[in-house]
SEDO-166070 format. One record per residue (C-alpha): residue number from 1; residue in three letters; x, y, z. Coordinates in Angstrom, 2 decimals. Layout:
<zavexs>
resi NUM	resn ALA	u X	v Y	w Z
...
</zavexs>
This chain:
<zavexs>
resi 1	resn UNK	u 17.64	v -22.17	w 23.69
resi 2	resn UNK	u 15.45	v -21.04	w 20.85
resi 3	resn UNK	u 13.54	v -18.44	w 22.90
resi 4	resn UNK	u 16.25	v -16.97	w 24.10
resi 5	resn UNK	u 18.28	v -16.84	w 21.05
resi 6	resn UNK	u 14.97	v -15.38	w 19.61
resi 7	resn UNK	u 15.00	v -13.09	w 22.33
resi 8	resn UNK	u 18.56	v -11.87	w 22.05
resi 9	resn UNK	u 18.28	v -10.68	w 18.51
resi 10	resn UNK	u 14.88	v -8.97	w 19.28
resi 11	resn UNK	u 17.07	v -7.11	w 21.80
resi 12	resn UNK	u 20.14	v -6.37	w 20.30
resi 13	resn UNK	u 18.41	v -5.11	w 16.94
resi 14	resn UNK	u 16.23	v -2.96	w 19.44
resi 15	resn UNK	u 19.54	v -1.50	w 20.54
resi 16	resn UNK	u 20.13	v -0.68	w 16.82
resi 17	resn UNK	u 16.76	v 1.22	w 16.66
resi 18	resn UNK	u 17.47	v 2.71	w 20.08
resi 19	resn UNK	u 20.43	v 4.97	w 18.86
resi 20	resn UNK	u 18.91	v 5.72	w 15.68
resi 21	resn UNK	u 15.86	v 6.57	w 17.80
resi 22	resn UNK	u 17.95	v 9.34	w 20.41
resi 23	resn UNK	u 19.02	v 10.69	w 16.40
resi 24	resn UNK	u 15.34	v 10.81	w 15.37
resi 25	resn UNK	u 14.38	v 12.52	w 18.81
resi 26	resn UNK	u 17.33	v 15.19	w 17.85
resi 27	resn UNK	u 15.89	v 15.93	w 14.25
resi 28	resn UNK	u 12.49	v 15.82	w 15.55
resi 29	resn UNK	u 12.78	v 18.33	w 17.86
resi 30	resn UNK	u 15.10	v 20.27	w 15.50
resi 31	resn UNK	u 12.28	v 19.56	w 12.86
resi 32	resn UNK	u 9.06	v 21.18	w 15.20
resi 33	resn UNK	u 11.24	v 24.77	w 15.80
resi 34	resn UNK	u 12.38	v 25.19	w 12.34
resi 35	resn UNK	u 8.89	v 23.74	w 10.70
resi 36	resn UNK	u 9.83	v 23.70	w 7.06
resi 37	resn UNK	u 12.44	v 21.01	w 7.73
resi 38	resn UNK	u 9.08	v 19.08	w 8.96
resi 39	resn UNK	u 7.22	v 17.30	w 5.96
resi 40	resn UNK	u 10.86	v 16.10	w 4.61
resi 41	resn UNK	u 12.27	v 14.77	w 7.73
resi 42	resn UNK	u 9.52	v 12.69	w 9.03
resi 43	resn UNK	u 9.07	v 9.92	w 6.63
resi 44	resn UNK	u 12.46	v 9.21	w 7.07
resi 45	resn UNK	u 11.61	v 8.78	w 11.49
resi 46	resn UNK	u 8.56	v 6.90	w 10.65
resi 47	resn UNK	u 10.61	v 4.24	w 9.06
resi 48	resn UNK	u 12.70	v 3.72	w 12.12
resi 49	resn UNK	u 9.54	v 3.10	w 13.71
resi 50	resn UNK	u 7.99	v 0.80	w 11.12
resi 51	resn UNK	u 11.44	v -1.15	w 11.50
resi 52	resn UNK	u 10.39	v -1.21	w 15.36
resi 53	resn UNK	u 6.60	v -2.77	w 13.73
resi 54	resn UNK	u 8.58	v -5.00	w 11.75
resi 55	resn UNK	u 10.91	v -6.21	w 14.15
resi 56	resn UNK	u 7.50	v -6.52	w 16.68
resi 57	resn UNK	u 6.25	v -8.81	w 13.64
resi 58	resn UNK	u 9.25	v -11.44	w 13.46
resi 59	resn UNK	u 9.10	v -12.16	w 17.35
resi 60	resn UNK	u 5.82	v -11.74	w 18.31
resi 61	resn UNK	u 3.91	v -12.26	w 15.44
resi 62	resn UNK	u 1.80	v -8.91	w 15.93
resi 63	resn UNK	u 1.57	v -7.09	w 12.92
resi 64	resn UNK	u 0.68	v -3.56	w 13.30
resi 65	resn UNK	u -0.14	v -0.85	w 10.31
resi 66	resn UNK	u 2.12	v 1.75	w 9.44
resi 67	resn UNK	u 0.84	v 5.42	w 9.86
resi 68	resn UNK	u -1.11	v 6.49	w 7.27
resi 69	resn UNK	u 1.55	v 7.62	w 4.07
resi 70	resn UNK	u 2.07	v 11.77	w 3.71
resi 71	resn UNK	u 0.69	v 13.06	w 0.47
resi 72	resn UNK	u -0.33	v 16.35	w -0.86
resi 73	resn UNK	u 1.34	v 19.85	w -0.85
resi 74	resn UNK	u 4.00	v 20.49	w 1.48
resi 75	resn UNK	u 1.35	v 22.45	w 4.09
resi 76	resn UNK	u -0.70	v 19.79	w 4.17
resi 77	resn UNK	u 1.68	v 17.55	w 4.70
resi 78	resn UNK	u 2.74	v 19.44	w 7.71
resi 79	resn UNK	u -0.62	v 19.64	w 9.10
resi 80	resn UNK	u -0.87	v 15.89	w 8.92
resi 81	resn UNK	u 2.48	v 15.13	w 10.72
resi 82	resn UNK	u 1.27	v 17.35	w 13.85
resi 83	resn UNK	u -2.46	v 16.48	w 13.99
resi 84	resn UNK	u -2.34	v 12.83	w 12.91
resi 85	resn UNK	u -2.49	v 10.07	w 16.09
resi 86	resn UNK	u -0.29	v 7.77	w 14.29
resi 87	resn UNK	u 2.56	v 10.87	w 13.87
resi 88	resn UNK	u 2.12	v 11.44	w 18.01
resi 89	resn UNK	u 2.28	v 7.59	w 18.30
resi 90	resn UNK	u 5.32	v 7.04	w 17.29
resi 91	resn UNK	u 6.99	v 10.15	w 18.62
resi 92	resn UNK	u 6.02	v 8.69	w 21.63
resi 93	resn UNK	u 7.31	v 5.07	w 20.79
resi 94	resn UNK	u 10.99	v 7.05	w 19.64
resi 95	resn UNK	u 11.19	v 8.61	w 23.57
resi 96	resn UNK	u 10.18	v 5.20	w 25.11
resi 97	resn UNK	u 12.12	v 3.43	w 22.97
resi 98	resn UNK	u 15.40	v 5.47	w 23.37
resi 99	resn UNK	u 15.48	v 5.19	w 26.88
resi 100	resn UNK	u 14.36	v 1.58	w 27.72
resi 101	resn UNK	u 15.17	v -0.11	w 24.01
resi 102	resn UNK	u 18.81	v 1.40	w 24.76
resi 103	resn UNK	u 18.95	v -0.33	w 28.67
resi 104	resn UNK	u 17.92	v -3.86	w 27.73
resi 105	resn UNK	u 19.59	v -3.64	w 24.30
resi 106	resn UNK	u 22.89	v -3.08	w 26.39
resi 107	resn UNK	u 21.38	v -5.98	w 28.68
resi 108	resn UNK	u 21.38	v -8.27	w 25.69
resi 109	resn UNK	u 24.51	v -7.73	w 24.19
resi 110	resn UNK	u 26.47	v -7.42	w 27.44
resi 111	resn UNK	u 25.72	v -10.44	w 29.44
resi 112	resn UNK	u 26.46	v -12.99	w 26.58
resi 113	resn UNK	u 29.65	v -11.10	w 25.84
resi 114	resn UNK	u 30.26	v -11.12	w 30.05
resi 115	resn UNK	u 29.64	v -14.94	w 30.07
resi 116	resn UNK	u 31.69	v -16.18	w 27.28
resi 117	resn UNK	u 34.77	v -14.42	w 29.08
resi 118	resn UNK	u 34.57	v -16.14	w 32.63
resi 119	resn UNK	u 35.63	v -19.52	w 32.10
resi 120	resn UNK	u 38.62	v -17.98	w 30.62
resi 121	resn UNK	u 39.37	v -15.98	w 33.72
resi 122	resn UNK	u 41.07	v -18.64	w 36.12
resi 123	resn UNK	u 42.98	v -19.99	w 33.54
resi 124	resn UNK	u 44.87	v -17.01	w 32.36
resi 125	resn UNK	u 44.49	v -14.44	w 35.34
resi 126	resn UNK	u 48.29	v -15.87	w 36.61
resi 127	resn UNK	u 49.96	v -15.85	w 33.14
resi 128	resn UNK	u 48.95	v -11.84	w 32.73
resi 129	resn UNK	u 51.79	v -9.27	w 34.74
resi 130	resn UNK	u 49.83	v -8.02	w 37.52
resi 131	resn UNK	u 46.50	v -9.58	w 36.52
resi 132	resn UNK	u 44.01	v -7.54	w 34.95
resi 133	resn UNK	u 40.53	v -6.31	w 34.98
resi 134	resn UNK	u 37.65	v -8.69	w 34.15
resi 135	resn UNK	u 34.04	v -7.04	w 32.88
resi 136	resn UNK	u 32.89	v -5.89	w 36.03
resi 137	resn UNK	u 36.04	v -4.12	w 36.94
resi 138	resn UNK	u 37.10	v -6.31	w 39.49
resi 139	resn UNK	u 41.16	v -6.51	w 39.37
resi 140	resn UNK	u 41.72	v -10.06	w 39.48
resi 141	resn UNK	u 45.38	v -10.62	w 40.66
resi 142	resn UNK	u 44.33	v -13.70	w 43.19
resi 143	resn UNK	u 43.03	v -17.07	w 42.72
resi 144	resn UNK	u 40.65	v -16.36	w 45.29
resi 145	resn UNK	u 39.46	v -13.53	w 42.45
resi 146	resn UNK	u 39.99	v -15.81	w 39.47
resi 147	resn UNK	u 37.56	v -17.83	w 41.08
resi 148	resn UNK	u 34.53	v -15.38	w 41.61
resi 149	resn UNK	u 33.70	v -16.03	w 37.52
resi 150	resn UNK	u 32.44	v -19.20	w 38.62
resi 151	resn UNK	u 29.39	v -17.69	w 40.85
resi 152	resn UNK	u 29.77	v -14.82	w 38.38
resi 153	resn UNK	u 28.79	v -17.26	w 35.79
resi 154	resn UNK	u 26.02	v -18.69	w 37.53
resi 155	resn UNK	u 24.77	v -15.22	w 38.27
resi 156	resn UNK	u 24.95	v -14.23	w 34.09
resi 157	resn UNK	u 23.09	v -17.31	w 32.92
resi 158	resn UNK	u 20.37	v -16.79	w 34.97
resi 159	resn UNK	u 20.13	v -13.16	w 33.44
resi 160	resn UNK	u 20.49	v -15.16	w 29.92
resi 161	resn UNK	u 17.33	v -17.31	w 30.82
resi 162	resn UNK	u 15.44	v -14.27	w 31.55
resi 163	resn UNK	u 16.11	v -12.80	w 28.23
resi 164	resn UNK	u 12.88	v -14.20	w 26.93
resi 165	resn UNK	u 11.12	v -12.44	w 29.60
resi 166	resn UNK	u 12.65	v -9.11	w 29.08
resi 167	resn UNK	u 11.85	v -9.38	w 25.39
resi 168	resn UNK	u 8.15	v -9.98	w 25.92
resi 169	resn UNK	u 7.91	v -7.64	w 28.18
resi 170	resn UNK	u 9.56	v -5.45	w 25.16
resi 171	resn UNK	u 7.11	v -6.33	w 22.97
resi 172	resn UNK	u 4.52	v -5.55	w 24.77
resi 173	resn UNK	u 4.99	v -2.04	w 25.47
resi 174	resn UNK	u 5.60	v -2.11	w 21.93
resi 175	resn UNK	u 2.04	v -3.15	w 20.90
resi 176	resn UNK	u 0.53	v -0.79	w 23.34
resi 177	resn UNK	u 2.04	v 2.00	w 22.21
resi 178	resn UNK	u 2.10	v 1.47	w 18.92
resi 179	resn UNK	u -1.11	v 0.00	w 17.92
resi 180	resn UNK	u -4.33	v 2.62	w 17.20
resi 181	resn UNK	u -6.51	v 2.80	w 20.39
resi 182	resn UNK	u -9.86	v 0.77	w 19.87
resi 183	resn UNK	u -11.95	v 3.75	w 18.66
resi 184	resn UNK	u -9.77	v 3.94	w 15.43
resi 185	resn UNK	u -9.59	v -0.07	w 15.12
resi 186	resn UNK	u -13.62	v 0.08	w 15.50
resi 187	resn UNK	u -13.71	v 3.05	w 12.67
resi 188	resn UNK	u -11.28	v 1.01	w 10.48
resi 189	resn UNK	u -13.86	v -2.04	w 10.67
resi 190	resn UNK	u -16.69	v -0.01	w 10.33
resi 191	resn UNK	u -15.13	v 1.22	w 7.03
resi 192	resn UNK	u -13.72	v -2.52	w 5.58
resi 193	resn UNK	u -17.84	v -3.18	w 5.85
resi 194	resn UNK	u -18.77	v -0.61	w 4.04
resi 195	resn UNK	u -16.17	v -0.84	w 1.54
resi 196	resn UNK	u -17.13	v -4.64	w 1.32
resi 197	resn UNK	u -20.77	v -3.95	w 0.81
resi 198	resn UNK	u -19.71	v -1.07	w -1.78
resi 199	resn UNK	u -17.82	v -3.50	w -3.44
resi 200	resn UNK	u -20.35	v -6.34	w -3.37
resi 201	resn UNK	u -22.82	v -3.76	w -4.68
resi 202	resn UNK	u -20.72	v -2.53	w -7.50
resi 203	resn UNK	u -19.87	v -6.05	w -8.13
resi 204	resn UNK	u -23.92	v -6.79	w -8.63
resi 205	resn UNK	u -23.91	v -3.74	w -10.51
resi 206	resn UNK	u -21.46	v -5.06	w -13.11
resi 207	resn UNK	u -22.88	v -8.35	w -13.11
resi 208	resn UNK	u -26.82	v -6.69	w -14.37
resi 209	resn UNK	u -24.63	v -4.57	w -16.62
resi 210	resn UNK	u -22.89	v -7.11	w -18.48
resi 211	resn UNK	u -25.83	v -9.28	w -18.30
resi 212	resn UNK	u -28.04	v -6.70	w -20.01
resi 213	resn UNK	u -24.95	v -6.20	w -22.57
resi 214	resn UNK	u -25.24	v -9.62	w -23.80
resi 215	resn UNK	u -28.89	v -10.01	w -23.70
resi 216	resn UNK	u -30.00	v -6.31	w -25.40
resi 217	resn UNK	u -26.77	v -6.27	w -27.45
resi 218	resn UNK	u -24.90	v -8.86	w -28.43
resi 219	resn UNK	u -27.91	v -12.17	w -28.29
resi 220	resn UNK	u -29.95	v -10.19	w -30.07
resi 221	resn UNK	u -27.67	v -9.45	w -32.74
resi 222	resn UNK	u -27.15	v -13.12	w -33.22
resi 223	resn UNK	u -30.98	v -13.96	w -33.10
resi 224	resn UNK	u -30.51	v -11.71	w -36.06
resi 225	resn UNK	u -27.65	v -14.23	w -37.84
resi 226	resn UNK	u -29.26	v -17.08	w -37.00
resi 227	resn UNK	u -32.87	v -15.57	w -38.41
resi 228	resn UNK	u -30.78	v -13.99	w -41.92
resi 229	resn UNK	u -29.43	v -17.49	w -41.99
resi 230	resn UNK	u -32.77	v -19.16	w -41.98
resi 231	resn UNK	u -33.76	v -16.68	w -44.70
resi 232	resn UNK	u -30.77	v -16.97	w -46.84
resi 233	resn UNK	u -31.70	v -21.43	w -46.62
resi 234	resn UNK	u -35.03	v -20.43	w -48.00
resi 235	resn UNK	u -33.90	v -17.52	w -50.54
resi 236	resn UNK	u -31.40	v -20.31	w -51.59
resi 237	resn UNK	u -33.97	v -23.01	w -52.36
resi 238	resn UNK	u -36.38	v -21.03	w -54.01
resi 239	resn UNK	u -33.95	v -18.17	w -56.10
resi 240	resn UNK	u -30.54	v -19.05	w -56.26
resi 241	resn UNK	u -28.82	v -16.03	w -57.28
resi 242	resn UNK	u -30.80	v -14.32	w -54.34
resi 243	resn UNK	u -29.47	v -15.86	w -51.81
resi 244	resn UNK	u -26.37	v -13.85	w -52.34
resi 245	resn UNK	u -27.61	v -10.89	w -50.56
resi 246	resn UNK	u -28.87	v -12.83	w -47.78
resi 247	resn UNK	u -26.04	v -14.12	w -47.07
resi 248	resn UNK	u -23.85	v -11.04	w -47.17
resi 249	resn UNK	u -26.54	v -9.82	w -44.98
resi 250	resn UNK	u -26.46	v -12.58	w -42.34
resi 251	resn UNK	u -22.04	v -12.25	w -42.41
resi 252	resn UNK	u -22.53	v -8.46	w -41.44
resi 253	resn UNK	u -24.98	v -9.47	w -38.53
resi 254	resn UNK	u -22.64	v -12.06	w -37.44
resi 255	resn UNK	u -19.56	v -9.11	w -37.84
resi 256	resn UNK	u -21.82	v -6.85	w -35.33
resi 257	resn UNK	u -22.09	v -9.29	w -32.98
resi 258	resn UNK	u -18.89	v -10.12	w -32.63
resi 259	resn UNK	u -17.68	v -6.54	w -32.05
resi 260	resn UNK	u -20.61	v -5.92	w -29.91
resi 261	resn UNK	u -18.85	v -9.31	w -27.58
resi 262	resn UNK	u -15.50	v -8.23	w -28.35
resi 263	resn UNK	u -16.58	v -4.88	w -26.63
resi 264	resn UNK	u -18.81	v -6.84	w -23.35
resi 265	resn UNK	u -14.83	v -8.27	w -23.10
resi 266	resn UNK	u -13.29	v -5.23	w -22.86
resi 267	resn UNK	u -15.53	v -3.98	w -20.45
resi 268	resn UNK	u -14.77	v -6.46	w -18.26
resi 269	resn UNK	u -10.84	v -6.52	w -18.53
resi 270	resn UNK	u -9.36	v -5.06	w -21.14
resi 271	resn UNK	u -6.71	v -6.89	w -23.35
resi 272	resn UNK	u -4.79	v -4.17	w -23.58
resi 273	resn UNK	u -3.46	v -4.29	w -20.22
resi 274	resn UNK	u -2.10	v -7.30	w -20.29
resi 275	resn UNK	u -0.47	v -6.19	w -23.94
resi 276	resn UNK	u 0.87	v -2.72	w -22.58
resi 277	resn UNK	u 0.67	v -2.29	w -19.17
resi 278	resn UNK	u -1.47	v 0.20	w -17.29
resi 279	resn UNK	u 1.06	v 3.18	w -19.03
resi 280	resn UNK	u 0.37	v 2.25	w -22.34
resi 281	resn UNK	u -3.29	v 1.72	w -21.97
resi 282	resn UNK	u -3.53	v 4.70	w -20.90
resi 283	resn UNK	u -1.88	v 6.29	w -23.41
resi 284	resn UNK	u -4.05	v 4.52	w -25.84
resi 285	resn UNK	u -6.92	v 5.92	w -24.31
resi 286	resn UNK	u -5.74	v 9.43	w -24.62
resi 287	resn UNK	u -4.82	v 9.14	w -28.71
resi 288	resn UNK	u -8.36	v 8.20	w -28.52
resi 289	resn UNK	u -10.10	v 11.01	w -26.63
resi 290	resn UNK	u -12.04	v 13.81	w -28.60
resi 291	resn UNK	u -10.40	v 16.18	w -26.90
resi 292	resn UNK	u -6.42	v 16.58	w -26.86
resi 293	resn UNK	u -5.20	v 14.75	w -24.07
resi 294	resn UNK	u -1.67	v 14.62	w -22.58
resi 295	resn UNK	u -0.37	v 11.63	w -20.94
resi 296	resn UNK	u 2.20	v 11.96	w -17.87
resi 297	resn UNK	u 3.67	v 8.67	w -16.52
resi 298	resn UNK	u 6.86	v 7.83	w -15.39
resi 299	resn UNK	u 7.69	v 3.77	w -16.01
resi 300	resn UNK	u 5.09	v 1.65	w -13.81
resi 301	resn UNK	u 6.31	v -1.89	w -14.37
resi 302	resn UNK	u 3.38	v -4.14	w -13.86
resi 303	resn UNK	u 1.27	v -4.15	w -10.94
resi 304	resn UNK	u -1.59	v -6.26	w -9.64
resi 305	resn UNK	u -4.27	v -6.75	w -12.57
resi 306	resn UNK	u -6.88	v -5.90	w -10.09
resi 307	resn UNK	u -5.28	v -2.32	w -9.31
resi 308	resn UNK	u -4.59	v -1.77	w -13.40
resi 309	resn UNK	u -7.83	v -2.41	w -14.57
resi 310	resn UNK	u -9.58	v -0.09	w -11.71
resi 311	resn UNK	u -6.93	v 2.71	w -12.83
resi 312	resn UNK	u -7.13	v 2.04	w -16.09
resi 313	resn UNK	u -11.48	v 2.46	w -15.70
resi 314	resn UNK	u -11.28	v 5.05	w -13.80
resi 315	resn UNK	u -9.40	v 7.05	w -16.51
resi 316	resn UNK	u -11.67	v 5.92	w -19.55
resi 317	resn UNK	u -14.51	v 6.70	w -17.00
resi 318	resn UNK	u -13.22	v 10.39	w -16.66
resi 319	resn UNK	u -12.07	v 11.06	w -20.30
resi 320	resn UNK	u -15.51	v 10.06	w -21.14
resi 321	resn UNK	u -16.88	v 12.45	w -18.89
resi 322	resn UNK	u -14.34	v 15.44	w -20.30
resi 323	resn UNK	u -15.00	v 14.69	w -24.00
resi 324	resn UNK	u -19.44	v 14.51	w -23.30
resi 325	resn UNK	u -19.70	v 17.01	w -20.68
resi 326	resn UNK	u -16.76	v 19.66	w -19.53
resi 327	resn UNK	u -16.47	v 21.89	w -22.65
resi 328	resn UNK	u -12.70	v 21.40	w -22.12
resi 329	resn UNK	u -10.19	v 22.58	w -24.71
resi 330	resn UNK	u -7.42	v 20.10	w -23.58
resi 331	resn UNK	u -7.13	v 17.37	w -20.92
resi 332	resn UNK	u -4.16	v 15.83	w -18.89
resi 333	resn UNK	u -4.06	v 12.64	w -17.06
resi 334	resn UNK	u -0.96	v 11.57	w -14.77
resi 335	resn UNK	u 0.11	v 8.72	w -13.47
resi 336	resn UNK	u 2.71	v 7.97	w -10.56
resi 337	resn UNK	u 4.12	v 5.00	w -8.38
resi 338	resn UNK	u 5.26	v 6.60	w -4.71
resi 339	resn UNK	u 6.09	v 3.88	w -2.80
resi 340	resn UNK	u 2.98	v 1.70	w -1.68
resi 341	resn UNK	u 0.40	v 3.41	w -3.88
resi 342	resn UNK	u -0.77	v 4.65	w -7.52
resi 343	resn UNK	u -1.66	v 7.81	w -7.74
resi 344	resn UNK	u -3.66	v 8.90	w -11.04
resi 345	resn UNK	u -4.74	v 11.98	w -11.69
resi 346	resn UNK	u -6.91	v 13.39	w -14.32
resi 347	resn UNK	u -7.46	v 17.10	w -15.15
resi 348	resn UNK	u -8.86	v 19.01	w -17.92
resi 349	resn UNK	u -9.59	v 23.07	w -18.43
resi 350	resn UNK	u -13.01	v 22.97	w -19.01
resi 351	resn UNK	u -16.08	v 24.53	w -17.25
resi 352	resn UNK	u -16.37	v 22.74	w -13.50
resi 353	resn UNK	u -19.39	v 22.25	w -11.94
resi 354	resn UNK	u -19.27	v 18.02	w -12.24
resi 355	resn UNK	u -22.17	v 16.23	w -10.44
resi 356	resn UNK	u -22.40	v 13.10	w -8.75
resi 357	resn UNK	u -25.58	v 12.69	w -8.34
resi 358	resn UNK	u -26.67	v 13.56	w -12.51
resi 359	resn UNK	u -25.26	v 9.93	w -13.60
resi 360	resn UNK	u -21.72	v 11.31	w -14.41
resi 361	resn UNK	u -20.07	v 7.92	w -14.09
resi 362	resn UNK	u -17.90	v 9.21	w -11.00
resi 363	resn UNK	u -20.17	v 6.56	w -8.36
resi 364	resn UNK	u -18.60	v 3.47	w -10.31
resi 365	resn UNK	u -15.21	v 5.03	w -10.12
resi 366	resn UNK	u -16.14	v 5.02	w -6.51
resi 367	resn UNK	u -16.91	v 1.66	w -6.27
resi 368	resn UNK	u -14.38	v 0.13	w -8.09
resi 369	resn UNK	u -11.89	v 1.81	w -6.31
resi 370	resn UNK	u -13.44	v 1.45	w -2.67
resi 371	resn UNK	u -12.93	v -1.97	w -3.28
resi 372	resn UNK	u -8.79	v -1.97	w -3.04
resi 373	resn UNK	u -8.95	v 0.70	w 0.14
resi 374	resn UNK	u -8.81	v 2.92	w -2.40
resi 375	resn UNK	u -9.58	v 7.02	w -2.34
resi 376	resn UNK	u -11.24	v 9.17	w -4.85
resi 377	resn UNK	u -11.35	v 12.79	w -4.96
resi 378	resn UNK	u -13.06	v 15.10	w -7.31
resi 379	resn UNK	u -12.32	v 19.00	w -7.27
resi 380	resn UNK	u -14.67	v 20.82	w -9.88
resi 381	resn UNK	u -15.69	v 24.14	w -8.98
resi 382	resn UNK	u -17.99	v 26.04	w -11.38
resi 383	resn UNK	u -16.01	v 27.41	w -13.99
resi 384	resn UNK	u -13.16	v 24.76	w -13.76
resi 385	resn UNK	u -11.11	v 23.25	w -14.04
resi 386	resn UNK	u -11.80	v 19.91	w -12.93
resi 387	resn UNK	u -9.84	v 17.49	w -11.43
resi 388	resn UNK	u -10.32	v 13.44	w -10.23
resi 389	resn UNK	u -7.31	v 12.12	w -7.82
resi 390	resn UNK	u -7.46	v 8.83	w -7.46
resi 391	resn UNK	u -5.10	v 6.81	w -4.95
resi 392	resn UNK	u -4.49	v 3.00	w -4.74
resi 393	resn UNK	u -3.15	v 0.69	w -2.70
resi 394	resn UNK	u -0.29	v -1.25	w -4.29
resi 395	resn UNK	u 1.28	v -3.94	w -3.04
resi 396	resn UNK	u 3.37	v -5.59	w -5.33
</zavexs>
């Protein structure tokens, strides 16, 4: 009784999706001859269809990726809608859908509806003036008619134990046609691998970095203390009023050294996210960049540490690269929460020309942002301006 109630909601919410779907076919096709109306009206189809994913998800327990999100201007945007496989996908899913989601939608609703009214048939055909019509349209005015529910009946539970069936069968087509063929599936692993050894490398990479940090920096600033403190035991045996000066010394070593920690800290995540949010972070960073930086960011709320602090290096990373190398006159960085991802962008007016490969800091902005499916792109022709888009995942 479980799989079939299972079933019949599968169903009858597929009927839901159905007509919506014979309404998406209308605007779609209204959509493709007047192509402007394109980029706006299909995020709103693709989330009939991601209902359909969704719905695939609660019965079957397949759970199959959305197509990728639209971004960029409004031609490129186009572009993507009628070149991307995921966009012809689920136009094709809508078609399918329409006609066969519609039939054993109707299926589902109809033959529980049908069933619950026989038994009631034979027992108040006679008190009705001139009988009346049952759900198949038979004009029952005769016992002999009153009592063709019963096989009637029979005939409808059957269907009902079937449901199941029909539903599987449902979901199946589903899967097929929605899920990428195995070439993309084999891509998409081949990239999780190298975004796993990217972020296993960068990882290393941060280890040796902090790990020279504290052994160049901050140990030997307090093999420095520890030597002014020796000196100050000595000064203080042998001149007293000496000893002063050592130990003023040795309290400035020990000052260093704790800055030089406090800063190995920050480096790995800073407090100041978890005092201001990503917004406010980065607006401190801009009040402290050389060059005059305006900050554009709509309210974030909080999101996942691990997307903050990649954002929130990835700016610093950037700014430092404006303020040492650009030239620029004034920078901007944005920030902006559209839906499932952050999208940060950093721009300044300043001569172009940025390089990769001459240590610029943009391969650990890379990395760090490979490692949350992340994207980075840097546009920086010669003579400017330049500008770093970076777009992350978030799931909140």
């Amino acid at each position: 009784m479980k799989r079939i109630w299972a079933a019949l909601v599968y169903l009858a919410s597929g009927l839901l999706t159905a007509i919506a779907s014979w309404l998406a076919i209308g605007v779609l096709l209204l959509s493709v001859v007047v192509l402007p109306l394109l980029p706006v009206t299909a995020p709103y189809i693709r989330r009939i269809v991601d209902f359909d994913r969704q719905r695939l998800a609660r019965y079957a327990g397949v759970v199959l990726a959305s197509s990728e999100p639209l971004d960029g201007p409004w031609l490129h945007r186009a572009q993507r809608v009628l070149a991307d496989p995921g966009s012809r996908r689920d136009g094709l899913w809508l078609i399918v859908h329409a006609l066969l989601g519609t039939l054993s939608g109707a299926i589902a609703i109809g033959v529980p509806g049908a069933l619950l009214q026989q038994p009631f048939v034979p027992l108040i055909w006679w008190a009705v003036p001139g009988g009346f019509e049952n759900s198949f349209g038979v004009h029952v005015d005769s016992w002999a008619k009153a009592f063709l529910s019963v096989p009637i009946a029979i005939v409808l539970t059957l269907i009902l134990t079937q449901l199941p069936r029909l539903a599987d069968a449902d979901a199946r087509l589903a899967r097929k046609l929605l899920a990428p063929p195995r070439a993309s599936l084999e891509k998409r692993l081949a990239e999780v691998v190298a975004t796993r050894a990217a972020a296993l490398q960068a990882h290393g990479a941060e280890l040796r970095r902090i790990e020279r940090n504290l052994h160049d920096g901050t140990q030997n600033k307090l093999v420095g203390v520890v030597m002014m403190l020796g000196i100050a035991e000595r000064t203080l045996q042998q001149n007293p009023a000496g000893a002063l000066q050592a130990l003023l010394r040795a309290q400035d070593a020990a000052g260093d050294a704790l800055e030089e920690l406090r800063n190995v800290v920050r480096s790995i995540h800073p407090p100041v996210l978890d005092d201001l949010g990503l917004d406010g972070a980065i607006q401190a960073l801009a009040a402290r960049c050389p060059v005059p930086c305006v900050l554009q960011a709509e309210h974030l709320g909080r999101l996942p540490a691990a997307v903050e602090a990649a954002a929130y290096f990835a700016v610093a990373e950037a700014l430092t690269n404006v303020a040492k190398h650009s030239g620029a006159r004034n920078a901007w960085v944005s920030l902006g929460v559209d839906g499932r991802q952050l999208t940060v962008l950093v721009h300044d007016d300043g001569k172009g020309g940025a390089d990769e490969k001459q240590g610029t800091g943009l391969d650990g902005i890379r990395g760090r942002v490979a490692a949350l499916d992340g994207t980075v792109d840097v546009s920086s022709p010669s003579g400017g301006p330049t500008v770093l888009t970076v777009v992350l995942p978030v799931e909140k």
